[in-house]
N, C-alpha and C positions, 0 to 999 in steps of 0.2 A: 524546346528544352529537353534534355535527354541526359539519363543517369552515363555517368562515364565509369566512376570507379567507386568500390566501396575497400575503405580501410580501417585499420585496427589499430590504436597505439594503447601500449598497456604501459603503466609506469607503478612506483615504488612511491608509497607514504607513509605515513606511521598513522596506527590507530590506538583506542584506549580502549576498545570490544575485543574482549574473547566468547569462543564459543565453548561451552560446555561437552559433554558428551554423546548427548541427543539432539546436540543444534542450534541453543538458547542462546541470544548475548545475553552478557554482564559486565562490567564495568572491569578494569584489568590494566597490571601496568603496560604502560606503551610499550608498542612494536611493532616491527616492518609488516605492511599487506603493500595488496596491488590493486589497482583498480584498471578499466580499458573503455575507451572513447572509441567509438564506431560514427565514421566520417562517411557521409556519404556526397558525391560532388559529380556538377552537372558539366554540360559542354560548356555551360556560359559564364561559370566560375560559384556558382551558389555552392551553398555546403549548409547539409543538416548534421548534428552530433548528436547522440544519448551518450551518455556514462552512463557505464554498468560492472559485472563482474567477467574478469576476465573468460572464466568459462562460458557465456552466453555467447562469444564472440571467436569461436574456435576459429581456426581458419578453413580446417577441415569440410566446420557443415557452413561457411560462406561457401566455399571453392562447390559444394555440391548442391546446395541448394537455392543460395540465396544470390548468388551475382548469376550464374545462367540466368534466373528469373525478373532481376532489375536492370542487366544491362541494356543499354540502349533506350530500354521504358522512359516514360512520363512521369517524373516525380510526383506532379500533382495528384495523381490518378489515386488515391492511396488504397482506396479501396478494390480496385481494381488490382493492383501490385500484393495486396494482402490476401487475396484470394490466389494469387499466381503461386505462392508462397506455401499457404497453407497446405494446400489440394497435395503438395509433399508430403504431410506431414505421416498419411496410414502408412505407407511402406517405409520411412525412414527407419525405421525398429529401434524408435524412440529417442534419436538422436536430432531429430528438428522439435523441439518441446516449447512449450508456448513463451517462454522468457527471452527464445531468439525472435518468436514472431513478434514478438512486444519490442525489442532493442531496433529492427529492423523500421518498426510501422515510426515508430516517437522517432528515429531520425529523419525517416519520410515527413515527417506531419514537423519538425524541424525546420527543417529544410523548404516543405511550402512558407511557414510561417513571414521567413524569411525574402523569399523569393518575391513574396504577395507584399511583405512590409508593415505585417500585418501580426500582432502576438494570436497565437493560437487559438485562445480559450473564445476571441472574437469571433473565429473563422470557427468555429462550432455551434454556435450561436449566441454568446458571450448573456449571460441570464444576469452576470453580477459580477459587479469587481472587487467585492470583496467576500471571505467569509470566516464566519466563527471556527475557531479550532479548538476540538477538543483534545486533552491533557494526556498523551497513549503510553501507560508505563512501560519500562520494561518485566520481566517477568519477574518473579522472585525469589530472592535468595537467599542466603546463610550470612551474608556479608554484615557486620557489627553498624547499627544506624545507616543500614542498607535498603532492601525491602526485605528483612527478614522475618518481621512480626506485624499483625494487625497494626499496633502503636506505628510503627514504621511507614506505611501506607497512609495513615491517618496524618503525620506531621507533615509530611510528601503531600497528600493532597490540600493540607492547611498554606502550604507555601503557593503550589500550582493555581488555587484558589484566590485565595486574600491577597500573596503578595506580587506575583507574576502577572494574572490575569485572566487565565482561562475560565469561560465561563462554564466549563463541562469537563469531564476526566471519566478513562475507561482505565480499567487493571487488568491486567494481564496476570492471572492467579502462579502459585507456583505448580511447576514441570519437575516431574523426572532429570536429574538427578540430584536434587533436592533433598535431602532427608524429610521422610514424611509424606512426601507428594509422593502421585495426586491423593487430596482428600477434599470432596467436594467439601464441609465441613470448615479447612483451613480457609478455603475457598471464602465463605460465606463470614468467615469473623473477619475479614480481612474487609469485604463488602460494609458490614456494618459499622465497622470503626471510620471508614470515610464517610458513612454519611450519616453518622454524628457528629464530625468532625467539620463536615462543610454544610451543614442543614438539610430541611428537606425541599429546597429548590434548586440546585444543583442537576442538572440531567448527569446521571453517573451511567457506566456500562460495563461488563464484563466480558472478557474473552478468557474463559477455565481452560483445563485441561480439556484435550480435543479427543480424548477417547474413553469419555466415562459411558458407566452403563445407564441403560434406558432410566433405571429406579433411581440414580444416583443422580442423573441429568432433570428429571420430575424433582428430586428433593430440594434441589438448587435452586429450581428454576421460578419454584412457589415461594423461594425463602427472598430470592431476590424480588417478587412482585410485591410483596410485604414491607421492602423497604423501598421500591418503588423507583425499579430498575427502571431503565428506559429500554436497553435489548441485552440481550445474553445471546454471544454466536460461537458457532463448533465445538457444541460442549461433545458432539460422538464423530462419529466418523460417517462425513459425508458420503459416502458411496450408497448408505442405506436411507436414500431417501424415505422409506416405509418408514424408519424410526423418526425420523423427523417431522412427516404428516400429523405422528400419532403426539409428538410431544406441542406443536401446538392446537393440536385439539382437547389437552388434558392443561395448559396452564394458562394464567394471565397474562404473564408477559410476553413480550414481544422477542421474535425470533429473529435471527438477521445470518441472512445464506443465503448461496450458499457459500463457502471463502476460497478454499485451494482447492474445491472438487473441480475435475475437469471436463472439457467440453465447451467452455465457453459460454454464449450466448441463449444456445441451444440448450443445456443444463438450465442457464437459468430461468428460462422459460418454462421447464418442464418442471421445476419446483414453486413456479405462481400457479402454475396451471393444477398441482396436485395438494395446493395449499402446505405447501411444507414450510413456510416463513411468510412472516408479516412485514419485513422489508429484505429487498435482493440487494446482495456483497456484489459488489463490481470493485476489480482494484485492475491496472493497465497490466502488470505484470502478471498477474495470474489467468487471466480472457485472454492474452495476446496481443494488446495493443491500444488504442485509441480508439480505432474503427468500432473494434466488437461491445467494447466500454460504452460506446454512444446505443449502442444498439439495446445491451442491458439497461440503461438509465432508459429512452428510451419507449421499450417493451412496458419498466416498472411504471410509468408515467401512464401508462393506457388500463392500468389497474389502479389508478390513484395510489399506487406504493410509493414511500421511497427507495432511491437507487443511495447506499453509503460505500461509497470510495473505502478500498482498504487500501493499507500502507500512505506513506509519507512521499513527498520530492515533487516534482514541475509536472511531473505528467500528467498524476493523480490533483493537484491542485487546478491542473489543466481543466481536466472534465470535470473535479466537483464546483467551477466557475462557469463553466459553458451549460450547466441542465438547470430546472427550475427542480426538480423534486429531490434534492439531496439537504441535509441539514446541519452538517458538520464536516470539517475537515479534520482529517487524521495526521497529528502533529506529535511526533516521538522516532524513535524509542526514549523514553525520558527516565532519570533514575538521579537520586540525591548525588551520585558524582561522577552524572556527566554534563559538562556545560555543551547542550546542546547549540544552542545561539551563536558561539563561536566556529568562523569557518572553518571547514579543514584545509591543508595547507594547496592543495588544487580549486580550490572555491575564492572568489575575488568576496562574493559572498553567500548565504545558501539561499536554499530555493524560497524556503516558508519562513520570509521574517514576519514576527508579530507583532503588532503594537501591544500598547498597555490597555487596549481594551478588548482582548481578544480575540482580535482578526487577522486575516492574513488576507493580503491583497496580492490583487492577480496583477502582474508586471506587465506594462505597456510595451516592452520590448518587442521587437517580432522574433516568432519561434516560440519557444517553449518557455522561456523565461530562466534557461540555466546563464549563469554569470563564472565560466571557468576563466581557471589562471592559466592559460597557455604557456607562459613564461615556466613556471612551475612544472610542468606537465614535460617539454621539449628537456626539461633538462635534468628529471630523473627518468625516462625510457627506458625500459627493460631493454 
């Protein structure tokens, strides 16, 4: 078996996410985006897919980097192909970035899934077929019974609670351009009003603003042990690992990194090894792939850490089913008006359905477990 071609189809759907001015979703009337499916297909007819964003999918940096290095190859080989890949990435001058090595490796690791007949999360070691998800808002806003106000968070977390089913919820504090934000402060009344609102057995968790200062990140960080966080991650800017060694040496709760710093594997290693977090962020898209994801999970596994999956979709559901040291899945962006649950109009259905009691099961399908609408797809094409 041998890679023959790799392709790009970008097409046209409607969304209900706008982004703000610094990058934030939020809830918004409908309207046209794109999205692009990266086909990869062998001599003997198999084919792997990721969806992703159209930019991850240039054709530019395939034509220079990425089909020299898979044509002809062994699909199977994944990690072998991810190295071929990578090894581009110091002289690219920043244009092979780890979101293409991650669209690349998930259509590889697709594509075996398939080939072998086999769903993926098995062919990694398959730990569990199902798991808990916890509740991942979106961020916060100004919007009227929106997440504008602690109250706000608190009714939101009472519904994701009692009536939905999640047995755990993380908040996503308010960002810039917010009126107000960041204030570690809004932060924390937002914190307390969920977990008076859902008791004190709830595992609840935070993701603040990601560039507070050291004094402001210590004020938080003890206010949330008090209420009996479970982790608080990227409240500064990960580059400075030094600030982070020092903040959990100074508080009780738990740390969890690193998230978008880069490096991969390697990073994450270097932050168990300098104790800068008490459990390691692994998410596919931000390490590069599958490959390096199994490597962080793992690395964390040989220090008795946990490895927690960031972000949402099949791939990330993928590895936090295939490790034994992970305790949550990351199920959102969530927000009082958006009906997450419903497909979108390229999805037959979506990656993470949950039952009513919390979990989300890993699909016996081979591959990754995406379930696209081809139909849908062939006949809005850019």
């Amino acid at each position: 078996m041998k890679i023959e071609s790799l392709g790009v189809k970008t097409f046209r759907h409607k969304t209900n996410t706008v982004r703000d001015s610094d990058g934030h979703g939020h809830p918004g009337p409908e309207s046209d985006s794109t999205s692009a499916v990266l086909t990869i297909t062998t001599d003997t007819g198999d084919t792997g897919h990721i969806l992703t964003r159209p930019s991850d999918l240039a054709e530019p940096i395939l034509d220079r980097f990425v089909r020299p290095n898979l044509i002809g190859q062994d699909p199977l080989c994944t990690d072998k192909l991810w190295y071929k890949v990578y090894k581009w990435q110091r002289l690219s001058g920043g244009l092979l970035n780890d979101r293409v090595l991650a669209a690349v490796n998930l259509a590889l690791w697709d594509l075996k899934g398939k080939a072998t007949g086999q769903p993926v999360w098995k062919l990694l070691g398959g730990h569990r077929d199902k798991i808990l998800a916890y509740g991942s808002t979106m961020c916060g806003d100004d919007l009227e019974n929106g997440l504008a106000t602690p109250g706000d968070y608190a009714r939101f977390a009472d519904w994701l609670i009692n009536t939905r089913g999640y047995k755990a919820m993380k908040l996503h504090g308010w960002m810039p351009p917010v009126p107000g934000a960041p204030d570690p402060r809004m932060d924390y009344q937002a914190c307390a009003a969920v977990r008076e609102a859902v008791g004190p057995d709830v595992p609840l968790m935070l993701d603040p603003h990601h560039f507070y200062s050291r004094t402001d990140t210590l004020w938080l960080a003890n206010k949330l042990a008090e209420l009996d966080f479970r982790w608080m991650e990227e409240p500064m800017e990960e580059a400075s690992i030094s600030s982070y060694k020092w903040l959990t040496q100074n508080t009780a709760l738990n740390i969890l990194g690193p998230e978008t710093m880069t490096g991969k594997h390697w990073t994450r290693a270097e932050w168990v090894k300098h104790d800068a977090c008490d459990l390691v962020r692994a998410g596919v898209w931000d390490v590069g792939g599958i490959d390096p994801a199994m490597k962080i999970a793992n690395m964390a596994e040989s220090f008795h850490m946990s490895c927690e999956m960031h972000g949402t979709g099949a791939a990330n559901l993928t590895v936090a089913c295939a490790i034994a040291n992970t305790s949550f899945y990351e199920r959102g962006l969530l927000h009082p008006f958006i009906d997450y649950d419903k497909p979108k109009e390229y999805q037959n259905r979506i990656d993470d359905e949950m039952d009513a009691d919390g979990y989300v099961h890993a699909r016996p399908d081979p591959g990754l477990g995406q379930d696209l609408n081809w139909d849908y797809i062939e006949a809005n094409l850019v």
